[in-house]
PDB file with SEQRES, HELIX, SHEET and CRYST1 records, atoms N, CA, C and O in Angstrom:
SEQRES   1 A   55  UNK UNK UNK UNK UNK UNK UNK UNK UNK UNK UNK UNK UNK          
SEQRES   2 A   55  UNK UNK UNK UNK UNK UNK UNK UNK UNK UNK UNK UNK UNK          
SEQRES   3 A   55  UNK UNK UNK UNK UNK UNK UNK UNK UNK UNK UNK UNK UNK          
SEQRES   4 A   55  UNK UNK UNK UNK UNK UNK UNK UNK UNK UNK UNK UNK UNK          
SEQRES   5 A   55  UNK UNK UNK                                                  
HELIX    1 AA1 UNK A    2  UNK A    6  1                                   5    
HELIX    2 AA2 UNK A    9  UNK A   18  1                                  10    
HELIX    3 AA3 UNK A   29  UNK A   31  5                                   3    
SHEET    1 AA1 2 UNK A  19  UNK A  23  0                                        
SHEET    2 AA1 2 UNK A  50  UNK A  54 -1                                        
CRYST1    1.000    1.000    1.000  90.00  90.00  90.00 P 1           1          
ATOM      1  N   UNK A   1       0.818  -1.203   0.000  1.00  0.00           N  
ATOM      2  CA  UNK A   1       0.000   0.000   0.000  1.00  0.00           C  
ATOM      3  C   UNK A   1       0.862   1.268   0.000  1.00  0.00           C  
ATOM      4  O   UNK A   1       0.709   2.136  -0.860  1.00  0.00           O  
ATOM      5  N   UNK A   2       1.894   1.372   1.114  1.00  0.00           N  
ATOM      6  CA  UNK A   2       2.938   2.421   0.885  1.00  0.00           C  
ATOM      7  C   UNK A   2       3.359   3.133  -0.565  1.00  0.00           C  
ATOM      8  O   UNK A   2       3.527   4.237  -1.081  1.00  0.00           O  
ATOM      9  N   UNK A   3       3.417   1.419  -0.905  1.00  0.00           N  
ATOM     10  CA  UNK A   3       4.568   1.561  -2.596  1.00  0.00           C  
ATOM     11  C   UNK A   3       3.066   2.405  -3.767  1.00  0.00           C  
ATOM     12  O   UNK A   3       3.293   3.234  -4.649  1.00  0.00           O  
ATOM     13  N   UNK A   4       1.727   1.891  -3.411  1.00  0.00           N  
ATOM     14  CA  UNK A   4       0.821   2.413  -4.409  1.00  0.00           C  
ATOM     15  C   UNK A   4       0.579   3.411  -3.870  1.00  0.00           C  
ATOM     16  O   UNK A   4      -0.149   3.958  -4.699  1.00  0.00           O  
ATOM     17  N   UNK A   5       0.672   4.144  -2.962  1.00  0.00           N  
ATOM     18  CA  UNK A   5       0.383   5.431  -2.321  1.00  0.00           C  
ATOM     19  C   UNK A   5       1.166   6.648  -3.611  1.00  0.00           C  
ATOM     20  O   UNK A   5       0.634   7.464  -4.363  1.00  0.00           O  
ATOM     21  N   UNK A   6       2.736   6.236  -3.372  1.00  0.00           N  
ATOM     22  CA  UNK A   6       3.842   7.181  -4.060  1.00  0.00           C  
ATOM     23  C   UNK A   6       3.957   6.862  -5.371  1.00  0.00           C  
ATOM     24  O   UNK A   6       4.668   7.537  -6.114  1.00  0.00           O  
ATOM     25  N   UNK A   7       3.162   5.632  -5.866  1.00  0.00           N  
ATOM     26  CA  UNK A   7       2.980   5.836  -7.349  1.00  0.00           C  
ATOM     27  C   UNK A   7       2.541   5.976  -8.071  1.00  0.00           C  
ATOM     28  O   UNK A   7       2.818   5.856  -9.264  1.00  0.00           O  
ATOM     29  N   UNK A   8       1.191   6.466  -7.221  1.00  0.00           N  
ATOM     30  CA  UNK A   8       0.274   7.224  -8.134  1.00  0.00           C  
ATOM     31  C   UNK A   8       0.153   8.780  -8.113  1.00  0.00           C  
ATOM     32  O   UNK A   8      -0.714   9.321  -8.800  1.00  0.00           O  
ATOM     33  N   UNK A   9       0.967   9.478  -7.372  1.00  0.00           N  
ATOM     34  CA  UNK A   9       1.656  10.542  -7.303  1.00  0.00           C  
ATOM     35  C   UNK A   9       2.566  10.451  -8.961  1.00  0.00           C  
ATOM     36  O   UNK A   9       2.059  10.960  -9.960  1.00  0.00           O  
ATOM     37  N   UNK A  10       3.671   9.870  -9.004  1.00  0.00           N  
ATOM     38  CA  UNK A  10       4.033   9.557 -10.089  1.00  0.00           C  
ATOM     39  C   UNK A  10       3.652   9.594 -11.321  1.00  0.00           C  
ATOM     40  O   UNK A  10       4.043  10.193 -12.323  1.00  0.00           O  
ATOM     41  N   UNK A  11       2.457   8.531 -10.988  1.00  0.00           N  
ATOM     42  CA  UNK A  11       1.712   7.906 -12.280  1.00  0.00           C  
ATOM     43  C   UNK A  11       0.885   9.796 -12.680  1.00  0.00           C  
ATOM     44  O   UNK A  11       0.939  10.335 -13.785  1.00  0.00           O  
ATOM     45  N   UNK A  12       0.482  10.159 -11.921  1.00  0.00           N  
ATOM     46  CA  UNK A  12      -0.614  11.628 -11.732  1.00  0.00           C  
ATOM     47  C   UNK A  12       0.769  12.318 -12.881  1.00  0.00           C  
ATOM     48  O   UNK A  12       0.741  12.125 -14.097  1.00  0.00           O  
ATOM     49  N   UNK A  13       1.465  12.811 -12.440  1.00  0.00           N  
ATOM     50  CA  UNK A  13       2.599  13.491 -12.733  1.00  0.00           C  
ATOM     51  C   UNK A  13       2.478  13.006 -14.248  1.00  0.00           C  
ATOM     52  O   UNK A  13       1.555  13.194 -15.041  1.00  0.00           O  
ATOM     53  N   UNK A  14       3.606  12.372 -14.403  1.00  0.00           N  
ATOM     54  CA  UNK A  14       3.172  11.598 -15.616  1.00  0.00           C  
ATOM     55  C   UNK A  14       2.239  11.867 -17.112  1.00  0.00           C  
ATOM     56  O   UNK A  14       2.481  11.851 -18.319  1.00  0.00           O  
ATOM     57  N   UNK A  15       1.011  12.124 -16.202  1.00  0.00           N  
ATOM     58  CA  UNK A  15      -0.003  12.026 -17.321  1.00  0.00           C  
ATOM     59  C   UNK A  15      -0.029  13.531 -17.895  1.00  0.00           C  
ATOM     60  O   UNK A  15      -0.073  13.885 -19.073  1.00  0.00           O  
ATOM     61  N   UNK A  16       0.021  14.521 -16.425  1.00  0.00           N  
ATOM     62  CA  UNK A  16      -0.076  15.554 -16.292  1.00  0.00           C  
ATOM     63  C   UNK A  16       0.607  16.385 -17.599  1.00  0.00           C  
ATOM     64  O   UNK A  16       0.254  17.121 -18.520  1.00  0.00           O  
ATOM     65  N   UNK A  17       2.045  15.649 -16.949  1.00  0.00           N  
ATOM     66  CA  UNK A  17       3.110  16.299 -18.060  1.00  0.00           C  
ATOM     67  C   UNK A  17       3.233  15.809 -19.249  1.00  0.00           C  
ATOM     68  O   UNK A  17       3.904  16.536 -19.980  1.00  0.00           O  
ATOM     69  N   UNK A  18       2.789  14.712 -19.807  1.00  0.00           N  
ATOM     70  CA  UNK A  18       2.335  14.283 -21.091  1.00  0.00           C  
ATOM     71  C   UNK A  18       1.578  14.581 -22.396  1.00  0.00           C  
ATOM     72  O   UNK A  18       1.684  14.359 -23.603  1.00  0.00           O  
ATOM     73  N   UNK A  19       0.475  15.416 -21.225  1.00  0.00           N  
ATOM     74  CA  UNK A  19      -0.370  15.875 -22.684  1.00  0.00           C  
ATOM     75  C   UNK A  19      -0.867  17.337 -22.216  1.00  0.00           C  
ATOM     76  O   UNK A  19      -0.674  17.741 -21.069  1.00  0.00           O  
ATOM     77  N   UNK A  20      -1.626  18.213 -23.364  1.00  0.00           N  
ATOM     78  CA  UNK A  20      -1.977  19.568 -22.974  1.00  0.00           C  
ATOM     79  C   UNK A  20      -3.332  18.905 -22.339  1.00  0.00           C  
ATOM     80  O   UNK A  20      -3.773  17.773 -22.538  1.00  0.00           O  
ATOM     81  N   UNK A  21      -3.698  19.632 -21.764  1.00  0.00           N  
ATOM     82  CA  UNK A  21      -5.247  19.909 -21.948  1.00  0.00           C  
ATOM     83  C   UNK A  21      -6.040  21.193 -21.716  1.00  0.00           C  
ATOM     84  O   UNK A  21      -5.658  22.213 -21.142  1.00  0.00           O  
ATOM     85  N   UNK A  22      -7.301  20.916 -22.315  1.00  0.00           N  
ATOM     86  CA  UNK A  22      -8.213  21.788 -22.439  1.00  0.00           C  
ATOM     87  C   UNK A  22      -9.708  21.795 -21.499  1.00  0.00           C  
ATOM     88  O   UNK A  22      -9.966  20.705 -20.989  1.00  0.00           O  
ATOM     89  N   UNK A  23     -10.621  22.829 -21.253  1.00  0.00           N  
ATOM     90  CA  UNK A  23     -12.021  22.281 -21.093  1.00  0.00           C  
ATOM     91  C   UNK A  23     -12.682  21.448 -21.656  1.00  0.00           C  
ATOM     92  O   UNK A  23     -12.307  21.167 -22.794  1.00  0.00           O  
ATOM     93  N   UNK A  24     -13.725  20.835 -21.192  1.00  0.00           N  
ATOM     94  CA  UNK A  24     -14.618  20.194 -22.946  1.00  0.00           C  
ATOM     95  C   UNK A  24     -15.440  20.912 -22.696  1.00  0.00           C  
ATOM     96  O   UNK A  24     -15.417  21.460 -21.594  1.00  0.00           O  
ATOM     97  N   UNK A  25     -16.489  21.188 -23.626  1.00  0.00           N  
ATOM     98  CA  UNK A  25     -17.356  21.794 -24.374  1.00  0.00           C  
ATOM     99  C   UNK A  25     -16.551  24.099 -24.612  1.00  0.00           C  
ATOM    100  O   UNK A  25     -16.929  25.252 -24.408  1.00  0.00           O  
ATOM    101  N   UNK A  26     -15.812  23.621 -24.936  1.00  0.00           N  
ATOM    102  CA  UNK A  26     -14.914  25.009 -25.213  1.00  0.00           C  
ATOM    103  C   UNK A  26     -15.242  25.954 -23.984  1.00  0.00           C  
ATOM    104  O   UNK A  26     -15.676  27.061 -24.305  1.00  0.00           O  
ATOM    105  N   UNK A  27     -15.118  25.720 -22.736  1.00  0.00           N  
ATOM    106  CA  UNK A  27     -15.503  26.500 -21.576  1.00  0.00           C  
ATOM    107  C   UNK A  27     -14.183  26.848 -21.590  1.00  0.00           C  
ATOM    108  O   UNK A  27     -13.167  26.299 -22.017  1.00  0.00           O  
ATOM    109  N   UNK A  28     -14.530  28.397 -20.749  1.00  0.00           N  
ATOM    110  CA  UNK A  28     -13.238  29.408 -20.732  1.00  0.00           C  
ATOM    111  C   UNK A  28     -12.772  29.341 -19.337  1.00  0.00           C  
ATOM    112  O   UNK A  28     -13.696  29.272 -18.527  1.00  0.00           O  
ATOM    113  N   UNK A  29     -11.374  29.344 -18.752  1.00  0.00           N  
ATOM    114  CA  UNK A  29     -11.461  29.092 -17.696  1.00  0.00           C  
ATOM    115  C   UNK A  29     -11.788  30.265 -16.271  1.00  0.00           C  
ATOM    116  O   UNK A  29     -11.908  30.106 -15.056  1.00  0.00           O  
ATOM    117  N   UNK A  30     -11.827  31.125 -16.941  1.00  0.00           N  
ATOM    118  CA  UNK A  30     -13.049  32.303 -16.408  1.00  0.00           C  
ATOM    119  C   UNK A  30     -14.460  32.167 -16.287  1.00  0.00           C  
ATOM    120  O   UNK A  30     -15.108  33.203 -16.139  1.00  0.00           O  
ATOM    121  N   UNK A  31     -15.063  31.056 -16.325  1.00  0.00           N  
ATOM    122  CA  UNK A  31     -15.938  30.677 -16.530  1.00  0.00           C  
ATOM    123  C   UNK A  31     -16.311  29.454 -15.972  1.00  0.00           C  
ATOM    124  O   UNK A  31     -17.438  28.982 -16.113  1.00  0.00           O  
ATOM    125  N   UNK A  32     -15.438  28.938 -15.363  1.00  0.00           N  
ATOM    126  CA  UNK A  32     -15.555  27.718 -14.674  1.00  0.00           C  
ATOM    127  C   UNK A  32     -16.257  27.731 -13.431  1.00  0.00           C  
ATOM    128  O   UNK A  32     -16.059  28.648 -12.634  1.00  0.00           O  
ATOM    129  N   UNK A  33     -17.017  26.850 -13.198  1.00  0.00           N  
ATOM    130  CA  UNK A  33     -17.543  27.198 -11.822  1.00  0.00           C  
ATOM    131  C   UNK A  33     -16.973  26.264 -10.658  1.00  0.00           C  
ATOM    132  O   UNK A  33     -16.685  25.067 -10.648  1.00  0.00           O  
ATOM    133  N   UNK A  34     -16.909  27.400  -9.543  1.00  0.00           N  
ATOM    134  CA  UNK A  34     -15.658  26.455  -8.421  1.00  0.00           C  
ATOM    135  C   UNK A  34     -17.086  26.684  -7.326  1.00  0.00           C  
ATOM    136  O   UNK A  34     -17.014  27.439  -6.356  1.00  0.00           O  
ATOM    137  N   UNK A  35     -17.994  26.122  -7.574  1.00  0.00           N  
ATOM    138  CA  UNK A  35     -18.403  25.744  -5.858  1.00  0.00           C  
ATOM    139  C   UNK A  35     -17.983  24.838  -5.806  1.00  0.00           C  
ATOM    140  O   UNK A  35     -17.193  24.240  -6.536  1.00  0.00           O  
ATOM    141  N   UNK A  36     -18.878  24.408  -4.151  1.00  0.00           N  
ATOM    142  CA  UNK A  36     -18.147  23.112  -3.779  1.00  0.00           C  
ATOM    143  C   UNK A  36     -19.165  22.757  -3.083  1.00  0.00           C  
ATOM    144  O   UNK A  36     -19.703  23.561  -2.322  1.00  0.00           O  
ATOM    145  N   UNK A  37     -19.689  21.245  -3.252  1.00  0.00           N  
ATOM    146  CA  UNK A  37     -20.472  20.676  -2.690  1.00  0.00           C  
ATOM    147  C   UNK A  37     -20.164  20.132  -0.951  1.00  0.00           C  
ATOM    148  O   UNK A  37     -19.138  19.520  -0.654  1.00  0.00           O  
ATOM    149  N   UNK A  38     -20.982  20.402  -0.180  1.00  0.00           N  
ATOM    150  CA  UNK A  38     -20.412  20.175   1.400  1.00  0.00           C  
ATOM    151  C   UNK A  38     -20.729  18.887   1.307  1.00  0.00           C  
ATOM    152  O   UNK A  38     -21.618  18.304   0.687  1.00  0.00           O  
ATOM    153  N   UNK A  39     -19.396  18.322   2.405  1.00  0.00           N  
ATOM    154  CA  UNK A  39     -19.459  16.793   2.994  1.00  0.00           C  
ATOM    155  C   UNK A  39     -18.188  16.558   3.767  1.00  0.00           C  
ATOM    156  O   UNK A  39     -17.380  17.481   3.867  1.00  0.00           O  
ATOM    157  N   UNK A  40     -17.942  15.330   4.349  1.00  0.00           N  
ATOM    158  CA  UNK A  40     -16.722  15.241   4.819  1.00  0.00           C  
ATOM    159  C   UNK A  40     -15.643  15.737   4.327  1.00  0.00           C  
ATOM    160  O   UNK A  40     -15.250  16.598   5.115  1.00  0.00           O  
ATOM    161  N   UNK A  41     -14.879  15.643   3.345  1.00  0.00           N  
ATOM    162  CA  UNK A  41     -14.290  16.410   2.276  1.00  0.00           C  
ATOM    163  C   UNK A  41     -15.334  17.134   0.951  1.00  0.00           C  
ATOM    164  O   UNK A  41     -16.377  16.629   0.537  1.00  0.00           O  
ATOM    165  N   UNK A  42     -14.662  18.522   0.430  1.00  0.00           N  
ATOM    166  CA  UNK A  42     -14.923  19.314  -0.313  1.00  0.00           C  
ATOM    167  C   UNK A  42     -14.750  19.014  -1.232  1.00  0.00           C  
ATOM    168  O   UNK A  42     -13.625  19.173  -1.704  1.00  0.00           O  
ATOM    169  N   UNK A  43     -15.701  18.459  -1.929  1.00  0.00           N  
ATOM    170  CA  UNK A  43     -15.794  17.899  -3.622  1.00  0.00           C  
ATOM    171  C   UNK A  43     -16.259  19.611  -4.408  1.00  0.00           C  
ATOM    172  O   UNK A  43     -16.498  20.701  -3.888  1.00  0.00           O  
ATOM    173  N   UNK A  44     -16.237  19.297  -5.384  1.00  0.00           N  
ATOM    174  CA  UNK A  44     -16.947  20.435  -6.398  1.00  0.00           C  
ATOM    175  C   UNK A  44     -18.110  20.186  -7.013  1.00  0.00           C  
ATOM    176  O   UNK A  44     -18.251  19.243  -7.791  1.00  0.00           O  
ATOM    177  N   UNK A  45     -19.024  21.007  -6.712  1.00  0.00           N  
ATOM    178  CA  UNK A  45     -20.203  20.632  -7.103  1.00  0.00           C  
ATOM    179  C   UNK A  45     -20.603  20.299  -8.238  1.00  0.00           C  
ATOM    180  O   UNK A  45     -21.503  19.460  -8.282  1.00  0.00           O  
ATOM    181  N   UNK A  46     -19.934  20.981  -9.798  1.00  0.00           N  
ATOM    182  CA  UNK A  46     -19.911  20.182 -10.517  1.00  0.00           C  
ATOM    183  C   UNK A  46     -18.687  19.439 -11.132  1.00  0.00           C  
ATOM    184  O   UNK A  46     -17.786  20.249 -11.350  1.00  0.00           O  
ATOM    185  N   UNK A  47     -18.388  18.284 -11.452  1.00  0.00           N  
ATOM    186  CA  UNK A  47     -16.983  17.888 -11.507  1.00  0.00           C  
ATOM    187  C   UNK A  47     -16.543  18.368 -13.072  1.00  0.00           C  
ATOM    188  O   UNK A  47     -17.186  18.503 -14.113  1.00  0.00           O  
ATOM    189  N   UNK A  48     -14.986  18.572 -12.673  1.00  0.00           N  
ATOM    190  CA  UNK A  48     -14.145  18.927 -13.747  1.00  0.00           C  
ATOM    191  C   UNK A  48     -13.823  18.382 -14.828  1.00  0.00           C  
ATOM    192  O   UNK A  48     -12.902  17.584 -14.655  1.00  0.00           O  
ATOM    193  N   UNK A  49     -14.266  18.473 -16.170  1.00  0.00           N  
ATOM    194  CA  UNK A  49     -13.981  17.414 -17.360  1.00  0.00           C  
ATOM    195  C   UNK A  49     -12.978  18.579 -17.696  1.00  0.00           C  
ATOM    196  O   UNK A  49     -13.149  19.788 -17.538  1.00  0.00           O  
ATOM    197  N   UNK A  50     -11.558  17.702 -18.352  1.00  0.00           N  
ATOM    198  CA  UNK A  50     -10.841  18.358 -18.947  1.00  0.00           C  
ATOM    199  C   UNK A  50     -10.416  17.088 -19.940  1.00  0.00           C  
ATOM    200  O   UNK A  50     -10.375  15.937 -19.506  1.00  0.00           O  
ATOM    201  N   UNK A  51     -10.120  17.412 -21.259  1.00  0.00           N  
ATOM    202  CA  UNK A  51      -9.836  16.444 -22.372  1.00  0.00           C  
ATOM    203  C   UNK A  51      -8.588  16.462 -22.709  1.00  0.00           C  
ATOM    204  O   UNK A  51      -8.180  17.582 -23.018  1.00  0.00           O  
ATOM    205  N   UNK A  52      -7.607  15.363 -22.774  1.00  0.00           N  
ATOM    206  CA  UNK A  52      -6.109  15.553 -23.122  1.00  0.00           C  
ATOM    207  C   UNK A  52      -5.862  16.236 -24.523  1.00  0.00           C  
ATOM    208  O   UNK A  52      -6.565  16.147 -25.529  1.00  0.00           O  
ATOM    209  N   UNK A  53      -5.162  16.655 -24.413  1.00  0.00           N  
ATOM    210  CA  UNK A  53      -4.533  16.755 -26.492  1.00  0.00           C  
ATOM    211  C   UNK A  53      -3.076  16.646 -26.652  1.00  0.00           C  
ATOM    212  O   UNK A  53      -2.267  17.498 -26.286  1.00  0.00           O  
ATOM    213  N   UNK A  54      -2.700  15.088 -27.457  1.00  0.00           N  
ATOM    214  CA  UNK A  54      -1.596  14.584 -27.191  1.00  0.00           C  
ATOM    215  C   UNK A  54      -0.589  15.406 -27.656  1.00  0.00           C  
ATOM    216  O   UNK A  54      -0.808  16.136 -28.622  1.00  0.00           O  
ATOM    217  N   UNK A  55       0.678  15.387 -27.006  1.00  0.00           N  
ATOM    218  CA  UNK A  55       1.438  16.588 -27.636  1.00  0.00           C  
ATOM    219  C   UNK A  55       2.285  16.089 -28.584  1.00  0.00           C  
ATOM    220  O   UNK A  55       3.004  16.850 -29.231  1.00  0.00           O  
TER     221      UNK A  55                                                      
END                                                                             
């Protein structure tokens, strides 16, 4: 569990730095909406789609 803890840190990284991305449906990021839905942890009320574009 340790070892999958720090490699998906990694693996995150990884993807991150791999490809661009964008919004989907051409949303501006001025335009994004950041509430946040209450609960034990702070989710966002609506969740974030972002689409890769391979570089």
């Amino acid at each position: 569990m340790p070892l999958a803890v720090r490699m998906l840190h990694l693996t995150l990284a990884s993807l991150l730095h791999s490809f661009d991305w964008k919004l989907a449906d051409g949303l501006k990021p001025e335009r994004l909406d950041m509430s946040e839905k209450f609960g034990i942890t702070l989710q966002k009320a609506l969740p974030l789609l972002a689409v890769p574009i391979q570089v």
